[in-house]
KOLLUM-934171 format. One record per residue (C-alpha): residue in one letter; x, y, z; residue number from 1. Coordinates in steps of 0.02 Angstrom, whole numbers, always signed. Each point is the difference from the previous one (the first is absolute). Layout:
! KOLLUM-934171
['a',[X,Y,Z],NUM];
...
//
This chain:
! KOLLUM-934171
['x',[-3827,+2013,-1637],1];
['x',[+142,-98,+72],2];
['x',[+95,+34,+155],3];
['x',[+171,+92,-22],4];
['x',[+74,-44,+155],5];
['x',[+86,-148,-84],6];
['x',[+114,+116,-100],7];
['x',[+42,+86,+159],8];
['x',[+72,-195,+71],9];
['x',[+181,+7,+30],10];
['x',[+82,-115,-152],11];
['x',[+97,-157,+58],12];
['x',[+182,-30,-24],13];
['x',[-20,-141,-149],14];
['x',[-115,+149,-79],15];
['x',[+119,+131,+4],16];
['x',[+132,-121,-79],17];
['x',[-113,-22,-132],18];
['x',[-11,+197,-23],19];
['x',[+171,+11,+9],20];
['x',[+34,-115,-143],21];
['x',[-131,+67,-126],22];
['x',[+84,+183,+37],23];
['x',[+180,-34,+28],24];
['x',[+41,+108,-144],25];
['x',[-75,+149,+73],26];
['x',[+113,-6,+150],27];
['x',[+157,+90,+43],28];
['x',[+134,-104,+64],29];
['x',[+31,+84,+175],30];
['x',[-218,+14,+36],31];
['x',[-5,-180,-59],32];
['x',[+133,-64,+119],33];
['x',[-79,+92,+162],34];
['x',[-150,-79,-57],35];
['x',[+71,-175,+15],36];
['x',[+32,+53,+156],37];
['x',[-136,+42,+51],38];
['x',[-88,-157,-41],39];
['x',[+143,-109,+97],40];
['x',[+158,-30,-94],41];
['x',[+167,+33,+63],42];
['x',[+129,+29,-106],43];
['x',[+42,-195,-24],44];
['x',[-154,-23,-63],45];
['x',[+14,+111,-160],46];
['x',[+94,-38,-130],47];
['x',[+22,+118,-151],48];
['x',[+51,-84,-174],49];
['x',[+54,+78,-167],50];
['x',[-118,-1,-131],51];
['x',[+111,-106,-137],52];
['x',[-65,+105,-177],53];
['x',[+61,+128,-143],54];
['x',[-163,+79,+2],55];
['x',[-1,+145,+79],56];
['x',[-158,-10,+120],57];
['x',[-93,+161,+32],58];
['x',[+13,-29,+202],59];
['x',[+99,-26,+148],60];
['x',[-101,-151,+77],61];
['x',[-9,-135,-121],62];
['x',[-103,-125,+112],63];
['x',[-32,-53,+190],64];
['x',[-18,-172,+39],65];
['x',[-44,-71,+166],66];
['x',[+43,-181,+60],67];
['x',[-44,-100,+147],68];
['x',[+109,-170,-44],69];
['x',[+132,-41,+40],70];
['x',[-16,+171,+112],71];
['x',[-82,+159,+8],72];
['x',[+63,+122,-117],73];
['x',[+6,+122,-143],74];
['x',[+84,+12,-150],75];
['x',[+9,+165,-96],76];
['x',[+32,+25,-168],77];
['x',[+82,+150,-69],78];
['x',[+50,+74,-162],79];
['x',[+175,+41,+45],80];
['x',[+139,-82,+54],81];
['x',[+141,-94,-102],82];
['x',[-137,-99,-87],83];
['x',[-110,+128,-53],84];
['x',[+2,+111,-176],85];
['x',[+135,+134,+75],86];
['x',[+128,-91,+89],87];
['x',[+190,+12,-1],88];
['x',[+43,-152,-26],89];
['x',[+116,-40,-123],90];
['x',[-86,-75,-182],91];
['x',[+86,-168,+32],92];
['x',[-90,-13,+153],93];
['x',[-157,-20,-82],94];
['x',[+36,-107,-146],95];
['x',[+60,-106,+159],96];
['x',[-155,+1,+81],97];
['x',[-78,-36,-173],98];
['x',[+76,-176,-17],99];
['x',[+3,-44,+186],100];
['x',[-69,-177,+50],101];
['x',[-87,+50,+148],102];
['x',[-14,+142,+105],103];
['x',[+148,-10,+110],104];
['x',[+80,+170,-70],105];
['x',[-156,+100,-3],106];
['x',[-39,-56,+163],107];
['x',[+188,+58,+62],108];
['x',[-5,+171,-90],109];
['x',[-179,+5,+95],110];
['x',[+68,+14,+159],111];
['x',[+121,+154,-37],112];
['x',[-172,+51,-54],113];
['x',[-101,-29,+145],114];
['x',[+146,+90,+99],115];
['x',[-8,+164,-104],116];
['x',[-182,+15,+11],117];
['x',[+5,-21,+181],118];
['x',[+149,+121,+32],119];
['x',[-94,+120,-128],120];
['x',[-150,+1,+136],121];
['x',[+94,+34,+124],122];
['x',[+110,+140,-65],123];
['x',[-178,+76,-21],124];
['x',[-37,+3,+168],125];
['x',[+149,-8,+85],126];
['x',[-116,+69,+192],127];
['x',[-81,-168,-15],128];
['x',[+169,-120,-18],129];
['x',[+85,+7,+199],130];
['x',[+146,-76,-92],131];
['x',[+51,+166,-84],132];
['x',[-71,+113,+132],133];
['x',[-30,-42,+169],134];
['x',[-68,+177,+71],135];
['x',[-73,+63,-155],136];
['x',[-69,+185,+79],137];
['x',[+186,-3,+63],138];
['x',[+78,-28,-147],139];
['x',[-127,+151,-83],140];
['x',[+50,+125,+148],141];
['x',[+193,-42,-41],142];
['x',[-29,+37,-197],143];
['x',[-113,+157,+58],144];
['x',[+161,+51,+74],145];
['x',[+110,+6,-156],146];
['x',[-123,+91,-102],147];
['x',[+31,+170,+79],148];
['x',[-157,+51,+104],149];
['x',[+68,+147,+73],150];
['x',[+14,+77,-203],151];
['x',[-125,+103,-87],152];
['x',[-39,-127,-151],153];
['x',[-24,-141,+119],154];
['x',[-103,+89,+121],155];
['x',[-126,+69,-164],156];
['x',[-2,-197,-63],157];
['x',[-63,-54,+175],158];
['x',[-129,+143,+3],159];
['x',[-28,-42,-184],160];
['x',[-55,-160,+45],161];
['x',[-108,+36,+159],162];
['x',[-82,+146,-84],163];
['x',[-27,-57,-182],164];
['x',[-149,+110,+0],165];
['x',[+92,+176,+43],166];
['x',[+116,+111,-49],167];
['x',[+174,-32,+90],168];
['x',[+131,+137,+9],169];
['x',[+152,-37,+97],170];
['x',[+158,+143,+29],171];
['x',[+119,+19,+138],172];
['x',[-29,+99,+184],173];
['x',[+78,+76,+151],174];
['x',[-96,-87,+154],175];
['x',[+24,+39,+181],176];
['x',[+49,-140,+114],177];
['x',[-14,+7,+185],178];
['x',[+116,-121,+98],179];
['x',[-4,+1,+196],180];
['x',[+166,+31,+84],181];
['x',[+35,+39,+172],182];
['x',[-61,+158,+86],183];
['x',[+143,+128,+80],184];
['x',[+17,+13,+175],185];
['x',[+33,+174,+87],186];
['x',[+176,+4,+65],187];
['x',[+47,-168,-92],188];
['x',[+67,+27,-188],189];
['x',[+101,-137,-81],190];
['x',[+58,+57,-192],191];
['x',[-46,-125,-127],192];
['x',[-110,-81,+67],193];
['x',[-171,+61,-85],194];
['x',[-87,+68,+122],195];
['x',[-150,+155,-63],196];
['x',[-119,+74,+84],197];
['x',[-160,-73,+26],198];
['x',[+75,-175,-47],199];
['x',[-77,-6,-173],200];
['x',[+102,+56,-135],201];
['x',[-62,+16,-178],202];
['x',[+147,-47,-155],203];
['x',[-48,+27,-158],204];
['x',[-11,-159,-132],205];
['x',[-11,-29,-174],206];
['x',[-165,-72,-36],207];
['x',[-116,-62,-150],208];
['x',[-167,+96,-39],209];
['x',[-133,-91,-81],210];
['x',[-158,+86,-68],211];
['x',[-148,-87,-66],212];
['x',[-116,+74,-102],213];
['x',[-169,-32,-9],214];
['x',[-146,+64,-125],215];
['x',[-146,-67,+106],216];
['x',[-59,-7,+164],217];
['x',[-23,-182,+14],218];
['x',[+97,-164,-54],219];
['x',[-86,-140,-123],220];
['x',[-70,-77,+153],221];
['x',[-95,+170,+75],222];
['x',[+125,+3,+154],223];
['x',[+68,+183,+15],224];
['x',[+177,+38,-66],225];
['x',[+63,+50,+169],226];
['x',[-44,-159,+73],227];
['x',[+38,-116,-136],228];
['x',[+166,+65,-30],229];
['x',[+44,+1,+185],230];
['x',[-39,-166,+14],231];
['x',[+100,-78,-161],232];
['x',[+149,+115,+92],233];
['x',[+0,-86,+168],234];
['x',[-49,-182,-79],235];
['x',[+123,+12,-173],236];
['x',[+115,+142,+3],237];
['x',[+64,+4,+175],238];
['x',[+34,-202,+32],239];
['x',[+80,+21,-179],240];
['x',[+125,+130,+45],241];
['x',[+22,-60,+188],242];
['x',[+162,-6,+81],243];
['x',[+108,+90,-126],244];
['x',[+25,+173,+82],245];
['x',[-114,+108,-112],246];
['x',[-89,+165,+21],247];
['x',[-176,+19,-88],248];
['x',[-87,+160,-25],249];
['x',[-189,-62,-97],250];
['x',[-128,+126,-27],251];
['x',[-165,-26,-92],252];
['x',[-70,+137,-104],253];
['x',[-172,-26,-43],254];
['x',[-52,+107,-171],255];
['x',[-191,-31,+16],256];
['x',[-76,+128,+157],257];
['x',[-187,+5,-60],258];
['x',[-56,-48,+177],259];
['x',[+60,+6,+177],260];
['x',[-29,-146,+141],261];
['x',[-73,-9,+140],262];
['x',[+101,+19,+184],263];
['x',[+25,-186,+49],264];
['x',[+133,-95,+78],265];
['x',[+162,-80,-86],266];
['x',[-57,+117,-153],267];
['x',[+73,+156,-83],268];
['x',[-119,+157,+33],269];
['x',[+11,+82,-174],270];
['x',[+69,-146,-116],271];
['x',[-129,-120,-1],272];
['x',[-170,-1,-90],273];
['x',[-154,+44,+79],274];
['x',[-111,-156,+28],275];
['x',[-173,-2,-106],276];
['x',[-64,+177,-78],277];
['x',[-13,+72,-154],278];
['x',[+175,+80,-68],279];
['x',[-32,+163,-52],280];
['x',[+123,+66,-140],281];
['x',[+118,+126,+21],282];
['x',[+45,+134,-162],283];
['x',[+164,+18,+136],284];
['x',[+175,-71,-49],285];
['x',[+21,-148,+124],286];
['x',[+140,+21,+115],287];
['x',[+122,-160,+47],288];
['x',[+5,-46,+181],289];
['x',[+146,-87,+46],290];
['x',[+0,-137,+165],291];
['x',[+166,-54,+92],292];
['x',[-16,-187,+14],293];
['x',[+151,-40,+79],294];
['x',[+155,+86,+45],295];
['x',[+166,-72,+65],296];
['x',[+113,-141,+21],297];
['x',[-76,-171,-76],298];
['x',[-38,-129,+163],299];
['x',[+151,-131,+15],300];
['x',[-153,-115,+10],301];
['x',[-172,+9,-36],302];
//
């Protein structure tokens, strides 16, 4: 029986340009550029071309060829372009290149070629180009802030998104806000200036609840719902909606009470599954329990 440990060898660079040219037309043009470079080649080194046909190919990549002489580089072929079955060019354009002597003109239109292909990647990925972007998570926080996050609909996308497994129901609230001020002084009192007893004054805000519903006890991954989704709210929600001044009311209501935990710490007496033991059924409706996950004004900064 032979040895398998030489399929487990890490292949060498000439081998995985080999690879790369039997299967170039099985790549997509954006995993086939990181690829490249990956193995080494800036973008000087890789030079995309126009396949020059009328019949229509049936993919993107048309070849990849690597060469060491005169330098190290790559040349991709591709079945667009102005040379390939569906470009706008003009007619006249290709009867020109029909009767041309030599390749001056192809090679010419090749380079507005190579140019669109390489802008193309780019536009794809416009986080990975500092030319376009130079603080990309900046430049996401500043088109966060035109979207609206204080608003219902935006707030039940975001929730949509972290919680693709629940139930999200999102309506407006009245929320109490305390704010500090100073606290009055026998025998001093100045009008206007907002003194209140105690020094803690509570003004009431408008605010966004958010209720997630959940059938089970448990996510996909066996964690308990009132974990999970507390910590997807303080990792994805909260550093989403950061700094713009809004007022969050999120409650979990968990549908499925078949069993009861155990008293532990940092868990919710009453709202989390007992660990291990049969689950004995119940001919009783099941009553929702409902958890308050977080309450208040979103962190400035998380």
């Amino acid at each position: 029986m032979e040895s398998t440990s030489e399929n487990q060898i890490t292949p060498t660079r000439a081998e995985l340009e080999k690879r790369i040219e039997q299967q170039a037309y099985k790549f997509d043009l954006s995993a086939l550029h990181d690829l490249l470079r990956h193995l080494g080649y800036e973008e000087s080194d890789i030079e995309y071309r126009s396949h020059d046909t009328l019949v229509h190919q049936c993919s993107l990549v048309g070849s990849v060829k690597f060469h060491k002489l005169p330098r190290r580089r790559v040349v991709v072929l591709l079945n667009l372009g102005w040379l390939g079955p569906q470009s706008a060019l003009p007619n006249y354009f290709r009867m020109i290149l029909a009767e041309q002597q030599d390749d001056s003109l192809s090679e010419f239109l090749g380079l507005f070629c190579h140019m669109m292909f390489r802008s193309g990647i780019v536009a794809s990925f416009p986080e990975r180009d500092p030319a376009i972007f130079r603080n990309w998570p900046r430049a996401l926080q500043q088109l966060r802030c035109l979207l609206g996050l204080r608003s219902t609909y935006t707030t039940h996308w975001v929730f949509s998104q972290v919680f693709p497994e629940l139930e999200v129901a999102v309506s407006r609230t009245i929320m109490e806000r305390e704010m500090r001020s100073s606290g009055m002084e026998l025998g001093i009192w100045e009008l206007g200036d907002g003194s209140v007893c105690g020094g803690i004054s509570k003004v009431p805000v408008s605010a966004v609840a958010i209720q997630l519903f959940a059938d089970q006890l448990t996510c996909g991954t066996g964690e308990p719902w009132s974990s999970e989704a507390l910590r997807r709210i303080e990792e994805h929600v909260l550093p989403t909606l950061a700094a713009h001044g809004s007022f969050l009311e999120v409650k979990l209501v968990l549908r499925d009470q078949s069993s009861f935990m155990i008293l532990q710490p940092h868990q919710y007496l009453g709202y989390e599954p007992i660990k291990g033991g049969p689950r004995q059924a119940s001919a009783t409706a099941k009553s929702a329990r409902t958890i308050v996950l977080f309450q208040g004004e979103v962190p400035s900064s998380t």
